[in-house]
N, C-alpha and C positions, 0 to 999 in steps of 0.2 A: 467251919467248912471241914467236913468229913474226907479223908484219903481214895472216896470213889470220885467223889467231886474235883480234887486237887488233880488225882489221877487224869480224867478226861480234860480237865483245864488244861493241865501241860499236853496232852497230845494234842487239844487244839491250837496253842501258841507256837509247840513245834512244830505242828503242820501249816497252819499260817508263814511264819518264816520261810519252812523248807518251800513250800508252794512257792510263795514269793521270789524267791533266789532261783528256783527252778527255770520260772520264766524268766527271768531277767537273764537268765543262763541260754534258754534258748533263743535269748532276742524277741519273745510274745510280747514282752511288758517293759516300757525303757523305765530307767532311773528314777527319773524326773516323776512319774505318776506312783512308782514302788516306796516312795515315804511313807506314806500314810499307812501302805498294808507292813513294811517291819516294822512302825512307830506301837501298832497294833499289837503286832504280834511279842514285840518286848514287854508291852504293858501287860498281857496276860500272862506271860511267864512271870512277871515280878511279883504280880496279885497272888500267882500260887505257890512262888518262893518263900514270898513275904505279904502269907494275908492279913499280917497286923495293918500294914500301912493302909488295907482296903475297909478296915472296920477302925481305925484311926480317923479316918477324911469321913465315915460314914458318920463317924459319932460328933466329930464337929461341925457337921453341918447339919444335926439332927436329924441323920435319915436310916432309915432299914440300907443294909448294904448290897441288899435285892434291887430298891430304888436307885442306889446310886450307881452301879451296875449298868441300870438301864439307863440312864441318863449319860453315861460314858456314851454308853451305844448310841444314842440318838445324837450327842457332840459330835462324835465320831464319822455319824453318816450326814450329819450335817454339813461337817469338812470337806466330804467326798465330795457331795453334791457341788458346794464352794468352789472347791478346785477347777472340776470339770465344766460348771460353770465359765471358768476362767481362759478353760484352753479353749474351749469352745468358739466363746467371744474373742480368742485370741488368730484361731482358723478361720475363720468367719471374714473377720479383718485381711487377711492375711489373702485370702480366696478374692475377695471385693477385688484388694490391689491386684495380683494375679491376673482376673478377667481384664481388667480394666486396660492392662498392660499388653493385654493379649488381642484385646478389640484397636488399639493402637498400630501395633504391629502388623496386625491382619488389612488395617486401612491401608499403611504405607505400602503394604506387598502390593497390594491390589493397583497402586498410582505406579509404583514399576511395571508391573505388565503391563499396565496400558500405556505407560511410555513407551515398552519396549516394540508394543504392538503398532504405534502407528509410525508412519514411513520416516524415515529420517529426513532433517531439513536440507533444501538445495545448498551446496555452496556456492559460499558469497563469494564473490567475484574480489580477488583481488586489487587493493587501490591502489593508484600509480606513485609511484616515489616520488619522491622532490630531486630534481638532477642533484648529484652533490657539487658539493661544493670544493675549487682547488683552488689550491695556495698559493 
């Protein structure tokens, strides 16, 4: 890996990070979903710190370190997909209970107004005592 290469790799891992922390700064992006883009963005800085390690893992698993490159990438957006995948079915859930809770609610409102709407019962007539009783 040649120093124009290195060069542009670090500005993309910087700008990855920076990006990332950016929004997370402005509240665009929570926590929870910003793993995957710093986990990202560390790995590319480390690959052009230290691209032995990326021609290390390339050589023991007999690949061009061009293939194995791409193969991060495609892990990588595999994960994304995974993830979101996940909140997905996790909202989805979450939205069901939500209506569900809400078609509930909206029944019960609807049996008060129409209690409140029809006339009140007559009162009942008072029942006579039993005389008391003396000592």
């Amino acid at each position: 890996m040649n120093w124009p290469q290195r060069f542009v790799l670090l500005l993309m891992g910087l700008g990855v990070l920076g990006l990332t922390l950016e929004l997370i700064r402005r509240r665009r992006l929570r926590e929870e979903y910003a793993v995957l883009w710093v986990c990202t963005g560390i790995m590319i800085l480390v690959f052009v710190v230290m691209p032995n390690i990326l021609f290390s893992v390339a050589a023991w698993f007999s690949l061009d370190h061009s293939v194995l490159m791409t193969l991060a990438c495609f892990a990588f957006l595999a994960a994304i997909v995974l993830h979101y995948s996940v909140v997905i079915s996790r909202h989805s859930e979450r939205e069901k209970h939500l209506t569900q809770e809400l078609a509930l609610l909206r029944d019960e409102l609807e049996k008060l107004r129409a209690e409140s709407r029809s006339p009140p019962p007559a009162p009942a007539e008072p029942k006579p005592r039993p005389p008391a009783l003396r000592t």
